[in-house]
N, CA, C and O atoms as a CHARMM CRD file, in Angstrom:
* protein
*
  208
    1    1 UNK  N     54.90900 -92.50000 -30.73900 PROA 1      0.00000
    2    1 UNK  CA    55.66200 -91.41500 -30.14600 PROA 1      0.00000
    3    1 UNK  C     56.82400 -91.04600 -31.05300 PROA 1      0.00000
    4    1 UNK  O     57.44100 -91.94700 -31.62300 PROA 1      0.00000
    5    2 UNK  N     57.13500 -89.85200 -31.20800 PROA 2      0.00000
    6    2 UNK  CA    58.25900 -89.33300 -31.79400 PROA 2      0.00000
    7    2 UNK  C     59.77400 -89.38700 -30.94300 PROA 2      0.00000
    8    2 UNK  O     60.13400 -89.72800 -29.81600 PROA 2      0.00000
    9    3 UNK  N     60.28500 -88.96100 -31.91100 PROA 3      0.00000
   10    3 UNK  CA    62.10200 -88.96600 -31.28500 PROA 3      0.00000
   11    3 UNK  C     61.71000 -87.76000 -30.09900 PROA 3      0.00000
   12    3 UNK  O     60.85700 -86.89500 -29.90000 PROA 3      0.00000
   13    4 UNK  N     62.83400 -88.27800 -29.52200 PROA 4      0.00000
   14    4 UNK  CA    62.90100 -86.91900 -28.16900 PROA 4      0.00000
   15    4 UNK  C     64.61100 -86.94600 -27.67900 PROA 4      0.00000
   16    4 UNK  O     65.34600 -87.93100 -27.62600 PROA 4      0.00000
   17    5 UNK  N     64.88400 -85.74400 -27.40700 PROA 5      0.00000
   18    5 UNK  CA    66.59200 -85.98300 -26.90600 PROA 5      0.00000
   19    5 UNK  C     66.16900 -85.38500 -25.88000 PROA 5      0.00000
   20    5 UNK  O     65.37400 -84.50100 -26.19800 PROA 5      0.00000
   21    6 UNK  N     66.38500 -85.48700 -24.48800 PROA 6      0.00000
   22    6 UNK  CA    65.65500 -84.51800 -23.89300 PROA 6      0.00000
   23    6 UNK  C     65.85400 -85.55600 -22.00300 PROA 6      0.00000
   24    6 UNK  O     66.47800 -86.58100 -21.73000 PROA 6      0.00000
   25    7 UNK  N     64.86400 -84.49600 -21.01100 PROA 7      0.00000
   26    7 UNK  CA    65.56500 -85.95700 -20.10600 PROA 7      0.00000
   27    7 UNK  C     64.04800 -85.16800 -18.96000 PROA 7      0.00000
   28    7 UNK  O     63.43500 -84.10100 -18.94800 PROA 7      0.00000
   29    8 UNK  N     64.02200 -86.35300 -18.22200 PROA 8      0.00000
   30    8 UNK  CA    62.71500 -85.75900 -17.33700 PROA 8      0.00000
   31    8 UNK  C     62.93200 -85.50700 -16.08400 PROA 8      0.00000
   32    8 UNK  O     63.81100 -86.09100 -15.45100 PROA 8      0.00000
   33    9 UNK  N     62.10800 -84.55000 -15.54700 PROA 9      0.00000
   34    9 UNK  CA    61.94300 -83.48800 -14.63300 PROA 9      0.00000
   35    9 UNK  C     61.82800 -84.44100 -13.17900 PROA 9      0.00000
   36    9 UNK  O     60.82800 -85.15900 -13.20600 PROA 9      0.00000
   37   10 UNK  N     62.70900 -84.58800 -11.84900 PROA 10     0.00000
   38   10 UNK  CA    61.78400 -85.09500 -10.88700 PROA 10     0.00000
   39   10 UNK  C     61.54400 -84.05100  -9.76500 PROA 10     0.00000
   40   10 UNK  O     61.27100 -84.49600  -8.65000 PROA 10     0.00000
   41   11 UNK  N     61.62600 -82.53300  -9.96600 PROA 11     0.00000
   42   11 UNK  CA    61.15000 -81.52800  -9.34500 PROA 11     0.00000
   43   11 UNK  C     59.56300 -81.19200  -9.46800 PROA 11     0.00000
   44   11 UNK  O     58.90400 -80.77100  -8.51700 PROA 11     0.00000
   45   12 UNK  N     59.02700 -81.44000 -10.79700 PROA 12     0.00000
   46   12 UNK  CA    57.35200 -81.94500 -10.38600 PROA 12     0.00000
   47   12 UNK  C     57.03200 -82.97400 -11.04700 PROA 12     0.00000
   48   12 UNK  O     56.58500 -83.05400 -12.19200 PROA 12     0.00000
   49   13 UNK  N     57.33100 -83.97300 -10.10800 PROA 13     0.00000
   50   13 UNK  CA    57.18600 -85.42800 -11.06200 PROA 13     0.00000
   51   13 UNK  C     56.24600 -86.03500 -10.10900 PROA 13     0.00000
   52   13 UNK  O     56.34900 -85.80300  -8.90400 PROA 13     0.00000
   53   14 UNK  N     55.15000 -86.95600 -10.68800 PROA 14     0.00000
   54   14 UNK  CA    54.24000 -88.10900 -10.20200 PROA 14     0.00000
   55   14 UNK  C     55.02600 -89.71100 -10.19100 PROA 14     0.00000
   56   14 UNK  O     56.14400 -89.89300 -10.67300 PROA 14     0.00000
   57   15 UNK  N     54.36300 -90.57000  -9.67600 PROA 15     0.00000
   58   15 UNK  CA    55.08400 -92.12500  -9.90100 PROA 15     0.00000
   59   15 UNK  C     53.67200 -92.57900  -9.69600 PROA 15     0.00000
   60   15 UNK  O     53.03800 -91.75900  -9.03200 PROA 15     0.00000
   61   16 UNK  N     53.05500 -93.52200 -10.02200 PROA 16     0.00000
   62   16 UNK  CA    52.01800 -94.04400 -10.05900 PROA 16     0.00000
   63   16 UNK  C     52.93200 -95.99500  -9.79100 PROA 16     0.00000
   64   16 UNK  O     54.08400 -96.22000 -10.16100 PROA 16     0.00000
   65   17 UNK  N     51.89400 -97.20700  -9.00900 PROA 17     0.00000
   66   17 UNK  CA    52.41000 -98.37200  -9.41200 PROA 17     0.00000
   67   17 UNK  C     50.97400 -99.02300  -8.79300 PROA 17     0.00000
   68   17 UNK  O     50.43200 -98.70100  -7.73500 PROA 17     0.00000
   69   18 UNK  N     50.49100-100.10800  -9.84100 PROA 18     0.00000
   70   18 UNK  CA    49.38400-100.86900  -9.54400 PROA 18     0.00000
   71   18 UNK  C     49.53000-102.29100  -9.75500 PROA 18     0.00000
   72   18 UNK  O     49.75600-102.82700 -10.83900 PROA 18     0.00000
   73   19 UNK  N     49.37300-102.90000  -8.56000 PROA 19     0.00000
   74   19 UNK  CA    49.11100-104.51700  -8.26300 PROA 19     0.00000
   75   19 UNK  C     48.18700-104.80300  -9.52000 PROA 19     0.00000
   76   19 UNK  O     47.06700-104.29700  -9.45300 PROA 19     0.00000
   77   20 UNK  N     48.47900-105.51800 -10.62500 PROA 20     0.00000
   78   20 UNK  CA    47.81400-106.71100 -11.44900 PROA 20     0.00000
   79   20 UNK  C     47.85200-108.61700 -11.29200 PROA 20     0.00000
   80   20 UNK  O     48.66100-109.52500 -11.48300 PROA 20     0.00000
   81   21 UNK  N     46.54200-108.46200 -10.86500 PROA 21     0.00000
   82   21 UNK  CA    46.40900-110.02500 -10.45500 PROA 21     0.00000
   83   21 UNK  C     46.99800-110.71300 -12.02100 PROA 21     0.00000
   84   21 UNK  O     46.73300-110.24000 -13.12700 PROA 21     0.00000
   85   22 UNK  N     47.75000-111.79100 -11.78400 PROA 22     0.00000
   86   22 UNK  CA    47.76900-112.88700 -12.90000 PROA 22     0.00000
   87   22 UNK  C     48.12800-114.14800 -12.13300 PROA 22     0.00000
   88   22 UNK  O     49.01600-114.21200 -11.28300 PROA 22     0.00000
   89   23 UNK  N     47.27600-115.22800 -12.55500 PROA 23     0.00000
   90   23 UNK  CA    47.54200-116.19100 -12.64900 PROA 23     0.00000
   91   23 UNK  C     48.87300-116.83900 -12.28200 PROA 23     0.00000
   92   23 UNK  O     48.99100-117.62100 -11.33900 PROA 23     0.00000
   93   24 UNK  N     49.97900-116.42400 -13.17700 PROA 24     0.00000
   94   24 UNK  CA    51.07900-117.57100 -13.12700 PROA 24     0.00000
   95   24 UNK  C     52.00400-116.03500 -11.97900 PROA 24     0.00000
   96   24 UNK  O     53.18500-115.88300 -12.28900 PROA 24     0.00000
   97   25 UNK  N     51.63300-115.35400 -11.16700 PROA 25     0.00000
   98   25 UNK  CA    52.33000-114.32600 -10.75200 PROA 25     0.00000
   99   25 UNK  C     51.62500-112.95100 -10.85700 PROA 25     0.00000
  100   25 UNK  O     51.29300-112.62200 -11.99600 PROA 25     0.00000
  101   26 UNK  N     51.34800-112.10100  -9.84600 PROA 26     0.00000
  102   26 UNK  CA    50.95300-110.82600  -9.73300 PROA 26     0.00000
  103   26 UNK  C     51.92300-109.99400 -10.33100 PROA 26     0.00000
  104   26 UNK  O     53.06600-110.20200  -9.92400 PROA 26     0.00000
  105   27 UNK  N     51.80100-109.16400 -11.13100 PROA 27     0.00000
  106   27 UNK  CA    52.37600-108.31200 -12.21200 PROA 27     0.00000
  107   27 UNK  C     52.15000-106.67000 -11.54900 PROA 27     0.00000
  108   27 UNK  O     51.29300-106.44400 -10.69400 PROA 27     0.00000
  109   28 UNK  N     53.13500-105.52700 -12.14800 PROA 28     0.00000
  110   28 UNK  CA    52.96500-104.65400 -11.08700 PROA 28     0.00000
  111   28 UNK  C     53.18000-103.64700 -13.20400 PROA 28     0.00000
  112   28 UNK  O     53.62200-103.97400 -14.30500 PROA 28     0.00000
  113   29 UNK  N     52.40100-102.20100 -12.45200 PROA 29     0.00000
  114   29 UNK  CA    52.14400-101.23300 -13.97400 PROA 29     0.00000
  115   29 UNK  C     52.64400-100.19600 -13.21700 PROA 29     0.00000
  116   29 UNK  O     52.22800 -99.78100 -12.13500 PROA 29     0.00000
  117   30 UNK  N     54.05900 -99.61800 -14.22800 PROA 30     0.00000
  118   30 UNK  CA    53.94400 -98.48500 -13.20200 PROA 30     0.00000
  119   30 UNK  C     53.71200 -96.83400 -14.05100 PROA 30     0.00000
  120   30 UNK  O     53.67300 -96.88400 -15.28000 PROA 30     0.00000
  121   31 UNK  N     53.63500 -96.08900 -13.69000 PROA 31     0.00000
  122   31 UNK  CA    53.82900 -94.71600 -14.32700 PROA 31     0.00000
  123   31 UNK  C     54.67100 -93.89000 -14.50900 PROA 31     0.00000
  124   31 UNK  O     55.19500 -93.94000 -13.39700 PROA 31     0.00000
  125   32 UNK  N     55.14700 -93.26000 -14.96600 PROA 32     0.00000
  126   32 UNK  CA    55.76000 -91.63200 -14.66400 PROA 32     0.00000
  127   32 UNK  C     54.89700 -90.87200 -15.22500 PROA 32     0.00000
  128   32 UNK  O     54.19700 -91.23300 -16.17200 PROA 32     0.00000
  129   33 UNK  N     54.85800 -89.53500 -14.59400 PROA 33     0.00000
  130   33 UNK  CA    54.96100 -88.42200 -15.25400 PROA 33     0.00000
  131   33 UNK  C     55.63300 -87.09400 -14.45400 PROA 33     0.00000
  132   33 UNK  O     55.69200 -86.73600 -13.27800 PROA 33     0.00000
  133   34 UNK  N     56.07400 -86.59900 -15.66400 PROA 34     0.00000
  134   34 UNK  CA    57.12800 -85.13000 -14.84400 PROA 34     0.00000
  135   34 UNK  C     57.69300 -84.33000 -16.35000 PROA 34     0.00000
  136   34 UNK  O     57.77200 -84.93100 -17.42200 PROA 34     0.00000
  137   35 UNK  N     58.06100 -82.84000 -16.15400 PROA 35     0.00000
  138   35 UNK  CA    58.10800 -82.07700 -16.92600 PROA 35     0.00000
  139   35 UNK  C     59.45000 -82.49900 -18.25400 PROA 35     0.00000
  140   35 UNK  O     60.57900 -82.82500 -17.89100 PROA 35     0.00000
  141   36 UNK  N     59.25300 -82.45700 -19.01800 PROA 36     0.00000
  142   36 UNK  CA    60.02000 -82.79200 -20.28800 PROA 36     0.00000
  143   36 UNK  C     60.82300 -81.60900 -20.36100 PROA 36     0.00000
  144   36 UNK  O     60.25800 -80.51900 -20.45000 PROA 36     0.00000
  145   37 UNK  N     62.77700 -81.73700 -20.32100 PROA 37     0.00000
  146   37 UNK  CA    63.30800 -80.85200 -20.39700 PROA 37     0.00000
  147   37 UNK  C     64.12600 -80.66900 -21.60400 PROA 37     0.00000
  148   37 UNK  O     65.23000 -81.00800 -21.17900 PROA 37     0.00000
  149   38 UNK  N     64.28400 -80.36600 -22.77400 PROA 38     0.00000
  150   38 UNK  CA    64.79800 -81.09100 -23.90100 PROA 38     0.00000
  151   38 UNK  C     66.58900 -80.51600 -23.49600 PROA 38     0.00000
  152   38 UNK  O     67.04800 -79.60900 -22.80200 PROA 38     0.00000
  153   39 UNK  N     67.14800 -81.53300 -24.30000 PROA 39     0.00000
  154   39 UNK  CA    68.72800 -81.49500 -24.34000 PROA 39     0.00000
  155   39 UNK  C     68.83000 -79.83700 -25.11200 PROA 39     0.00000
  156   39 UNK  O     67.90200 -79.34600 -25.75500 PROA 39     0.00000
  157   40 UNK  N     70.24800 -79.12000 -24.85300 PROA 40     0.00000
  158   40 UNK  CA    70.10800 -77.93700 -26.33000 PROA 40     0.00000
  159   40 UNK  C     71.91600 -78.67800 -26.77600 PROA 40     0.00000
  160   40 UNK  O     72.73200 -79.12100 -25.96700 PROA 40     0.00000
  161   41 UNK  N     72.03800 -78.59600 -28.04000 PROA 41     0.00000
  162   41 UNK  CA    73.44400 -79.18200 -28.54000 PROA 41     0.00000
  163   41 UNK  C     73.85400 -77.60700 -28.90200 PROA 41     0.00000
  164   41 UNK  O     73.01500 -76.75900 -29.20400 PROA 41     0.00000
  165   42 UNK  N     75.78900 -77.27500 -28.79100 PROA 42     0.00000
  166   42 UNK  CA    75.68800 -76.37300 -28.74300 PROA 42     0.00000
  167   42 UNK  C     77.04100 -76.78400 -29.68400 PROA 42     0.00000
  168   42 UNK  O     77.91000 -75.91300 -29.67800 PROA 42     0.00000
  169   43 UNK  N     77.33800 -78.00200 -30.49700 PROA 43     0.00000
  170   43 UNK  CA    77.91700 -77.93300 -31.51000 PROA 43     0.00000
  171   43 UNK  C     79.39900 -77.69100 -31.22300 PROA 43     0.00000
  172   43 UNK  O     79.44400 -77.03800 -30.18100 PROA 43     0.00000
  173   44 UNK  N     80.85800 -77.96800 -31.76800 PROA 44     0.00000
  174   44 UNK  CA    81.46200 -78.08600 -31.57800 PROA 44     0.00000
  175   44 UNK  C     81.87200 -77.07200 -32.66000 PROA 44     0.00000
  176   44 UNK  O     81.16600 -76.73700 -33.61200 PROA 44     0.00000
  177   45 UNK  N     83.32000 -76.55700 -32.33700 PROA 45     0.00000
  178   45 UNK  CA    83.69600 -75.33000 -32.96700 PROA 45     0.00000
  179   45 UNK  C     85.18400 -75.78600 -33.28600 PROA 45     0.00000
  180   45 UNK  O     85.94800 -75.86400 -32.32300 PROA 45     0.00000
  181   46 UNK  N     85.62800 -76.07300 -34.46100 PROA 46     0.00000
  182   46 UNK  CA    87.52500 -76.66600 -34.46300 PROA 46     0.00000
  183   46 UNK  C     87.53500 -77.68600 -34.16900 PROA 46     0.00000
  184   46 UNK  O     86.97600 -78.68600 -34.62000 PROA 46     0.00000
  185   47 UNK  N     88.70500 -77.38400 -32.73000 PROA 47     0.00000
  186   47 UNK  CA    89.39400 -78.37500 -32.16100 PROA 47     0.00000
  187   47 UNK  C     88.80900 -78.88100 -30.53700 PROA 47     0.00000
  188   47 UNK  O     89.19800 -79.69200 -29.69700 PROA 47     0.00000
  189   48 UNK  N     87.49500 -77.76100 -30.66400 PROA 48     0.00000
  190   48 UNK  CA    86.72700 -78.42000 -28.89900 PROA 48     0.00000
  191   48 UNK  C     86.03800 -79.09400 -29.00800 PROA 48     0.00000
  192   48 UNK  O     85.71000 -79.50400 -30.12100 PROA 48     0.00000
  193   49 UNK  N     85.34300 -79.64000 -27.55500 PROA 49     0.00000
  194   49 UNK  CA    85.10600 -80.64100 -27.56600 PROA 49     0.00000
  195   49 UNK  C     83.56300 -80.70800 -27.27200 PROA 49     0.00000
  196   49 UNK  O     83.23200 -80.69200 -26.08600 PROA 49     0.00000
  197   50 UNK  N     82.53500 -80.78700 -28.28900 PROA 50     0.00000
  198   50 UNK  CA    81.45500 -80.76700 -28.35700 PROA 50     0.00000
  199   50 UNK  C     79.99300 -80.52300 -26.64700 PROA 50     0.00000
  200   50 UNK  O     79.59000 -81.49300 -26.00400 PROA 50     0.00000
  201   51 UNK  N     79.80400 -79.89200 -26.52500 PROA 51     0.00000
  202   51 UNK  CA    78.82600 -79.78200 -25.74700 PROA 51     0.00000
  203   51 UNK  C     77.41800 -79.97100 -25.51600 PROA 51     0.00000
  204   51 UNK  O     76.59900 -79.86900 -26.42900 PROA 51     0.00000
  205   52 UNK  N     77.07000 -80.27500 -24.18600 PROA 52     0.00000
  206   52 UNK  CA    74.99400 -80.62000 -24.40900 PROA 52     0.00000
  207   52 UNK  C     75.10400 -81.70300 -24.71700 PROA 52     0.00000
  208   52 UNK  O     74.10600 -82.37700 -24.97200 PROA 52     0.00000
């Protein structure tokens, strides 16, 4: 996977979580998925104070 600055969506977001049998303890997998919103930087100008 590549770099990402960016932050995720839970207005259409999934969660997925599945019971895995193990041995020394049942183990749990979980998911996301939901829309990727990227950061925008809007750079600082002088003496202000950087934004985004």
């Amino acid at each position: 996977m590549g770099s990402c600055s960016g932050a995720l969506s839970a207005i259409d977001f999934d969660f997925t979580m599945e019971r895995l049998p193990d041995p020394k303890g049942d183990r749990v997998k979980i998911g996301m998925s939901g829309k990727f919103l990227p950061f925008k930087y809007y750079g600082a100008k002088g003496n202000e104070q950087a934004l985004g």
